[in-house]
C-alpha positions in Angstrom: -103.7 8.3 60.6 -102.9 11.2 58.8 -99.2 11.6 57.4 -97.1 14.8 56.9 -96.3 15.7 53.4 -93.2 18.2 53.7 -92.3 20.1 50.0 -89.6 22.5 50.9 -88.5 23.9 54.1 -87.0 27.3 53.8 -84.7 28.8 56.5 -83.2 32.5 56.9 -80.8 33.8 58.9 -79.5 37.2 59.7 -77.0 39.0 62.0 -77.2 42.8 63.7 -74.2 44.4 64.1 -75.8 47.5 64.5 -79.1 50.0 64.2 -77.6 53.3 64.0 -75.5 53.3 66.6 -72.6 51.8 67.8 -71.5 48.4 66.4 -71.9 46.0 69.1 -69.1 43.0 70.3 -71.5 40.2 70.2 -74.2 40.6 67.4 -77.2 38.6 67.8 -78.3 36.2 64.9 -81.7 35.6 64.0 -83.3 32.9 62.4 -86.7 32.0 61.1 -87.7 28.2 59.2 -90.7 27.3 57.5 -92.3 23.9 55.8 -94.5 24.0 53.2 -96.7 21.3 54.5 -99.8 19.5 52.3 -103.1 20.3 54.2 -104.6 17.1 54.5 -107.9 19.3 55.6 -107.9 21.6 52.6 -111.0 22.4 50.6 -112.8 20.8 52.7 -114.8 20.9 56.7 -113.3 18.2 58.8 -114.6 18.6 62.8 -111.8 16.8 64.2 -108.3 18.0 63.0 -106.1 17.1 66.0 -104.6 13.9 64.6 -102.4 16.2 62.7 -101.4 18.0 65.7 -99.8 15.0 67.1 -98.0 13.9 63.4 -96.2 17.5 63.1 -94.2 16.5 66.4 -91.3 15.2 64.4 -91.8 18.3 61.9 -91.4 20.6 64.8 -88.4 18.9 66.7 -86.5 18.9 63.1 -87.6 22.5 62.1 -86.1 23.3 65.6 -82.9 21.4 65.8 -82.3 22.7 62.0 -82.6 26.2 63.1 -80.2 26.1 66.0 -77.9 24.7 63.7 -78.1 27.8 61.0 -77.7 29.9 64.2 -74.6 28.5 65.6 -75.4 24.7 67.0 -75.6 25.8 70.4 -79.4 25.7 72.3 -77.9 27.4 75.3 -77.1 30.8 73.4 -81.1 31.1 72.1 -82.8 33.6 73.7 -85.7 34.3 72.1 -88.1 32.5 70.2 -91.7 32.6 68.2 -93.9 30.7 66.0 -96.6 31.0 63.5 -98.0 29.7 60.0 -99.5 31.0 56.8 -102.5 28.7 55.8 -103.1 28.7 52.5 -106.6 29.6 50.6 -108.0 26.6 50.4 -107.5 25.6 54.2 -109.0 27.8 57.0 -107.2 29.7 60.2 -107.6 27.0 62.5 -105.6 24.7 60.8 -102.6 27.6 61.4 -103.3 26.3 65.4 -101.9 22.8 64.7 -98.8 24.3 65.2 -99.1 25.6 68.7 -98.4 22.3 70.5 -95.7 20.9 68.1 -94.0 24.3 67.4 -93.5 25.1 70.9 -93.4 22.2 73.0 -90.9 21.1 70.3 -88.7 24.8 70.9 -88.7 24.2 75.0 -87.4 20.9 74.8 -84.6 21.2 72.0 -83.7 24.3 74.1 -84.1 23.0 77.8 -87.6 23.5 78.8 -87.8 27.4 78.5 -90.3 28.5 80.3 -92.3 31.7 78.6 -95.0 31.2 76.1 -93.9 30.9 72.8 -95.8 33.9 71.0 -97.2 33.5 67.9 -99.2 34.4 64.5 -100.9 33.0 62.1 -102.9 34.0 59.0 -104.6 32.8 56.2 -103.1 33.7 52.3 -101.5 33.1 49.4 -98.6 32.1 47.5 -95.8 34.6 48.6 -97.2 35.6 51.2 -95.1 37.7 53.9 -95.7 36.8 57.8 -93.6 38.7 60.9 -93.2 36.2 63.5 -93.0 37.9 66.7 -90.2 37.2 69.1 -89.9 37.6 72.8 -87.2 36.1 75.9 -87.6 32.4 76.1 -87.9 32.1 80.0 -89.6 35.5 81.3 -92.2 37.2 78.4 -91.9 40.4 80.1 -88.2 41.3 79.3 -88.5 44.2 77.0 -85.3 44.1 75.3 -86.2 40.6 73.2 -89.4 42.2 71.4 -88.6 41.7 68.4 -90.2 40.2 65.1 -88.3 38.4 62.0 -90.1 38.2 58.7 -90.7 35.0 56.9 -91.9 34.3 53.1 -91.8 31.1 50.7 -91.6 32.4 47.4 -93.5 30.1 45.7 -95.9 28.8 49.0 -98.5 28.5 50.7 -100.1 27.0 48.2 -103.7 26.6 47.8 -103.4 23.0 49.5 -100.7 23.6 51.7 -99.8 25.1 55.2 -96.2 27.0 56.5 -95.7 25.9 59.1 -92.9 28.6 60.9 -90.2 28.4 63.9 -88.5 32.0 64.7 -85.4 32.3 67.3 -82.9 34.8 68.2 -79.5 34.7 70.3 -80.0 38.2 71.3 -82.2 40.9 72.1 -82.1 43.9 70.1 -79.3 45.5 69.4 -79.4 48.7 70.7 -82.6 47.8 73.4 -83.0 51.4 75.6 -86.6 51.2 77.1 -86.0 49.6 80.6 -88.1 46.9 81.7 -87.1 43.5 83.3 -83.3 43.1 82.6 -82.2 39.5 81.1 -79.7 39.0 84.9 -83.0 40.0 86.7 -85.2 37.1 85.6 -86.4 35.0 88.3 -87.6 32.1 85.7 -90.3 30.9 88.0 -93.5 31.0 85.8 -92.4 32.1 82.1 -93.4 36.0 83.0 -90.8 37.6 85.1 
């Protein structure tokens, strides 16, 4: 059994009124939440490290609840959404792909089974290090106007030992979106694309 160590989650949140041109009536919020998590797998080659997929559910559905809370407490008004982590030095990148199943299944079903793909990053470095989680429509990928990307950092983490672990969402596309593409009222919803 192997058990989650959480040191500090950090959360930041921001809001768009506008990107040079007009101010907009409804300015989206972003958000982005990370946990500094002890890699249990650090400094060392373990060839089965799915047991911690399955203990960073409860990590994921509380990062994800917590998030929707700093962006207003209501699931139906996120729109877009992303994960990724920062492994520190002394674990490797495939420890960063824990997080796919509990990140994202954990997004869909705090926010009503959405049905794109949850895109994501990850990458392996050191204490301070700056990550941009990308961002894109939670039910159709292919809707232009919610490519985004929010930066995360822990000052004082990843540590050597440790692993972010990283939720991203976004009640909005961006603000002043111009480029055509698949329009948010023409998503059909059927298979997470279009």
């Amino acid at each position: 059994m192997v058990s989650v160590e959480v040191r500090r989650i950090v959360c930041i949140t921001d809001e768009i009124f506008h990107d040079g041109g007009a101010k907009v009536a409804k300015p989206p919020r972003r958000g982005v939440i990370g946990a500094l998590v002890k890699n249990p797998y650090a400094g060392r080659y373990v060839e089965d490290i799915t047991p911690m997929m399955e203990a960073l559910k409860p990590v994921g559905v509380e990062l994800t609840r917590r998030l929707v809370a700093a962006l207003g407490g209501n699931p139906k008004e996120i729109e877009a959404y992303g994960k990724g982590a920062i492994v520190g030095a002394g674990g490797e990148l495939e420890h960063g792909a824990l997080w796919h199943v509990p990140g994202g299944y954990s997004m869909r079903e705090v926010l009503g089974n959405a049905k794109a793909i949850v895109p994501s990053t990850t990458k392996l470095a050191g204490v301070g290090s700056r990550i941009d989680i990308p961002l894109h429509h939670i039910n159709a990928a292919y809707v232009r106007s919610h490519f985004d990307a929010i930066e995360f950092c822990a000052p004082d983490g990843p540590r050597d030992n440790e692993i972010a672990f990283i939720l991203a969402m976004s009640t909005g596309g961006r603000v002043h979106a111009r480029v055509g593409g698949l329009q948010v009222h023409e998503i059909k919803g059927e298979d997470g694309q279009r």
